[in-house]
Each structure stands twice: as C-alpha cells, then as structure tokens.
N, C-alpha and C positions, 0 to 999 in steps of 0.2 A: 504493500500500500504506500509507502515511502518514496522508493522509488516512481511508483504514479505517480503522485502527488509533487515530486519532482518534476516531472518531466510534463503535465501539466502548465506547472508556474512556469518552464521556460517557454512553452507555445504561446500561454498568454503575454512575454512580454515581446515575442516576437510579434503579436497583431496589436501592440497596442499603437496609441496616438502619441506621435512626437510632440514634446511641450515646446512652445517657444520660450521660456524660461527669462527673456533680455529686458530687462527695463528702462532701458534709453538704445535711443538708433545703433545699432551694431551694425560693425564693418558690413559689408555686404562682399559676397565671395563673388570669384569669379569664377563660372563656368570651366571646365576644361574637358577637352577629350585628349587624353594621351595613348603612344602606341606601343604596346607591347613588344618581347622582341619576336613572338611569333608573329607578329601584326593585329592582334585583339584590341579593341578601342576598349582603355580604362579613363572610364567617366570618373570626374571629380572636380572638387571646388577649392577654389584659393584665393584666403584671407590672410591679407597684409603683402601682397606679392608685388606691392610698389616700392618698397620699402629697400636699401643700399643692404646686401647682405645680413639681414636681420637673422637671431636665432631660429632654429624651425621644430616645427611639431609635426610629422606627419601622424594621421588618426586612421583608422584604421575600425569598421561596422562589425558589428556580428550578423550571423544569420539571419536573412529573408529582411536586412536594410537596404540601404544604397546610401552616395555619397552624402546626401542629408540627415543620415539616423545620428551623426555625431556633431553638427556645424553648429548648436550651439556651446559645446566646448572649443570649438574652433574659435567662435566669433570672440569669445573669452579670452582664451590665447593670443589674438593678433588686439586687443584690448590694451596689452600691456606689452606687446609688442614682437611678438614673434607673427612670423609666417606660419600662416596655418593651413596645412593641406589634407582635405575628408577626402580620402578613396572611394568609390564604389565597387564592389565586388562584383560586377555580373555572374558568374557561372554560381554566386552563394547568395545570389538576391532574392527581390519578392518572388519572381515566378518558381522560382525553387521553394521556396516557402509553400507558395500555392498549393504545391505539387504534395509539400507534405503534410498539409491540410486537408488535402483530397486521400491522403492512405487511410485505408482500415486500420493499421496501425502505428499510430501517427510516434509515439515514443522512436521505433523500430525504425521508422524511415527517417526522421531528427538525427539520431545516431549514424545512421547511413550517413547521412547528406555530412555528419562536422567532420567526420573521420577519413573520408573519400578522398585517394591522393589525388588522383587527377585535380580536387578541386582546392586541395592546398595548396597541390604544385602552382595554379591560377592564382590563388592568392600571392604567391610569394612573387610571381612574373611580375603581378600589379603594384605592387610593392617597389621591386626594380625599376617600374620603369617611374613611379613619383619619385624616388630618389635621384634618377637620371636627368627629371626635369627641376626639380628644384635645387640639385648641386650643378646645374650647367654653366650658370656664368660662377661661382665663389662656393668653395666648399663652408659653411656657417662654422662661426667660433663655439657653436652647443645646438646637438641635432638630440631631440626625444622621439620615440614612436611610442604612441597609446592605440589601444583598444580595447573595445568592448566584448566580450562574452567569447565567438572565437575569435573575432580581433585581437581580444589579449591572449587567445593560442597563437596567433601570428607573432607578436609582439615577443611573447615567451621563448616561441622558437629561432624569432630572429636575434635576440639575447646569446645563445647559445643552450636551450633548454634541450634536453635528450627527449626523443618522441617517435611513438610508432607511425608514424605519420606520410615517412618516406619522404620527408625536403629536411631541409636543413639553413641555419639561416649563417649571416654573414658578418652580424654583429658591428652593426656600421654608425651606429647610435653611441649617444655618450651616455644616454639614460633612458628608461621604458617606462611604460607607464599599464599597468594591467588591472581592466576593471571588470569585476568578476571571472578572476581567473583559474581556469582548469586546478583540481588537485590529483590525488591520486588514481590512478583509474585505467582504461583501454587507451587515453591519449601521452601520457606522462607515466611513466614506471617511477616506481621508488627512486627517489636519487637524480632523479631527471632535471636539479637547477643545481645540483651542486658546482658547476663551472660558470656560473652568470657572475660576475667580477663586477660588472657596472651597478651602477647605481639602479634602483625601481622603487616603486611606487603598487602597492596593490591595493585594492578600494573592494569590500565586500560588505554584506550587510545581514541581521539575524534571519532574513528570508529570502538567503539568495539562494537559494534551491537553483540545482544544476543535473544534468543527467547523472553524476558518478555518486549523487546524494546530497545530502544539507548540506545547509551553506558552511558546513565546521570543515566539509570534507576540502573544501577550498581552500584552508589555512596548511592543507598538509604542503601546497605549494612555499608559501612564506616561508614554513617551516623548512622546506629544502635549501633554502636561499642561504652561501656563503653570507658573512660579516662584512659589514660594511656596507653604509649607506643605502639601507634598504628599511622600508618603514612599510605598514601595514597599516590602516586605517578599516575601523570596523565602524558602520552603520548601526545603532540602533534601531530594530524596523528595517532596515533597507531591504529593499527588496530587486529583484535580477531589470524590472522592467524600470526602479527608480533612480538605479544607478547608472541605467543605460541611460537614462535620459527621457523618459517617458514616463506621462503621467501623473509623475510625485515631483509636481515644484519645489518641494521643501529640498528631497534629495538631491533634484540636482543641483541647487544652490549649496549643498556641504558637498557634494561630487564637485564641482565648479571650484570652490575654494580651496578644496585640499590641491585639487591637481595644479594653480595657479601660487598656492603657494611652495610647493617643490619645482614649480617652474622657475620661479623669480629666484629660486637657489640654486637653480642649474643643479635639480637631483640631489645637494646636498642640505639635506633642511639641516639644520640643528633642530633638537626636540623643542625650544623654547619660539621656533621662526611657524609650525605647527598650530592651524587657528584653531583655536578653542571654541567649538560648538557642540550644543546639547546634544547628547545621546550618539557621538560620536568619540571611539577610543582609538589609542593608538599603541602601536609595538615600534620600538625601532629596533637595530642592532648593524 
C-alpha cells in the first residue's frame, strides 16, 4: 500500500498546475530551440542571456514537464543575476506523460519511462548541447545545474553519481542543485555519491513520496554524499508537487530561497548565510 501511495503522489505532481509564484515583473526568458549533436531540436528558455559573462544555472524538468515546469526558479536566478537556462526534455515530456496516464498500470509504466536508457541517454545529449550554447562565447567564473525529481537524476548523474542507468555524466559544474532527489533503489545502488566532491544542494520534504518509497528513502542519497559542502534542507509538509514548483506557493517560496541562497554563495553557504524559515531544517557536512 506504501509503495501505491507512492507512486500515486508522484502522478499527481506530474498533472498538477504550475504556480506563477513572482510578485513583481520577472525577467522574461527567451525562447530557444537548440540542436543536439544527433540533430534533435532541444526546446528551452533563457533568463538573463544579455548579460557580459554572468554566472549560470542550467535547470533541468522532471517527468511529463517541459522547459517551463522550472522558469520560475529561473526567473529567480537571473533576479540576482545569473543566467538562467530551463531545458525541455522532449523524449521525457507531456506526451510521455500522457502515454503513462493512459497504462492500466500507471506505477509500472512511470518506472519504465524514469529508468529507460535511450531516454536518459536524450536527456544527457540535451544537456550537452545547453552547455555548448551557453559556454560559446566565455566559459562562466561559477556554473550550477539543478533539477527537479528526474532532473535531479540528471543532475546527480552529471555530478559523478554511480547509476544503472547506462550514461554517465561529465561533471562540468562547480555545484548541483537536487530537488527531490533519487535515494536508494533500481536507479542508484548503495554507495552510488560516494565520488561527488563538488559542492550540492538537496531540497526534500515530509511528503515527498517517490517510486523507491517515502520521502526518508530520499535522505539515503544525502547520506551517501562525501564531506564537504553539501547541505540538505528538509521541508516540513513539503511535498514532490511543492517542491517542484507546483501548486504550494508557500513551498516554492522556501524552495526559491534556499536555492538562491547557496547561489549567492557559489554552493558554499556557511550554516549561518542558510535563511531561516518555519518548518524548514537543515543538515550540512
């Protein structure tokens, strides 16, 4: 029953509605289609790309989004002054979604769709080529990549995380950012961050429920995480769809502020530079 009820809470925060969450005029992105090196058009948006070599964020959707299920922590980001660039996944977007909306057994086909190389290998090419477009003219003096749900599988794996997953990432970031991210389970083996060295960022909450189980199972990730510069923020309440960015204003305003304050530290908060708001803890080491 646990497991359902798992797996459940992640279909609903995959249909839920994006909040606009911004309360004065935010950057407005700009469109882009980039091309893969197999030649796949990866859709995306870029906030603050007028800017003289500014630090950069690339963001990175989970499941059955596109390049807007993350722009308003983008528009946040280029707020304070980094370039912000939201991917869209096609081969992991809505109509993928759709498709596992329409299974008889929707748990079964979820699990198919996160784990399926062909579509990580697509994720990682996507990936490749916003780093190709945004390191073109000046490689930035502090490059982060965040994501959401498998976003932060992307993230995790592009860190250097061990994964059955069949890619492997390149580790091209100074620091990552992973919001509800993978713990123990069919995608990550025991031991699977012991070699992540850079700094990260994980953001989970008391109802992020996830295919491999509760949101506790998710801290076994933290837990693999070498020393150094690595913090944990736990949500009270939070849940997989508030931390994405949907539907819980409240969250993503403590989603918003934690990730914006280990931005403005370039990944090294000090525990006291860490904002203090209700019902939200932290780990660092």
């Amino acid at each position: 029953m646990r497991r359902w009820l798992a797996a459940a809470s992640v279909l609903a925060t995959l249909t839920g509605a994006v909040a606009t969450g911004a309360q004065t005029a935010p950057p407005e992105g700009k469109a882009l289609v980039l091309t893969r090196s197999d030649g796949a058009a990866v859709p995306a948006l870029d906030f603050g790309g007028n800017k003289t070599c500014p630090p950069l964020l690339i963001l990175s959707h989970g499941f059955g989004g596109s390049e807007e299920a993350l722009a308003w922590l983008a528009r946040a980001a280029a707020e304070i002054g980094f370039r912000a660039i939201a991917i869209g996944h096609r081969e992991t977007g809505r109509a993928e979604l759709r498709a596992v909306l329409r299974s008889p057994d929707r748990r079964a086909a979820l699990t198919a769709a996160v784990v399926d190389r062909d579509a990580n290998a697509a994720r990682m090419s996507d990936l490749d080529a916003a780093w190709a477009y945004a390191t073109l003219a000046c490689r930035p003096t502090f490059a982060a990549l965040a994501g959401h749900s498998m976003g932060a599988q992307l993230a995790l794996v592009e860190a250097g995380a061990e994964t059955t997953l069949g890619v492997a990432g390149k580790d091209r970031f100074d620091a990552y950012i992973a919001l509800s991210p993978q713990g123990e389970g069919e995608r990550f083996p025991p031991g699977a961050w012991d070699g992540i060295d850079k700094p990260v960022l994980m953001v989970t909450g008391t109802r992020d429920a996830g295919l491999e189980g509760d949101w506790q199972n998710r801290l076994t990730a933290f837990a693999g995480l070498p020393a150094g510069h690595k913090v944990l923020a736990v949500l009270e309440g939070g849940t997989h769809m508030g931390i994405g960015g949907r539907g819980r204003p409240r969250q993503q305003r403590d989603v918003t502020a934690i990730v914006l304050a280990f931005l403005r530290d370039m990944g090294k908060p000090a525990p006291e530079t860490l904002p203090r708001r209700t019902g939200v803890r932290y780990q660092t080491k």
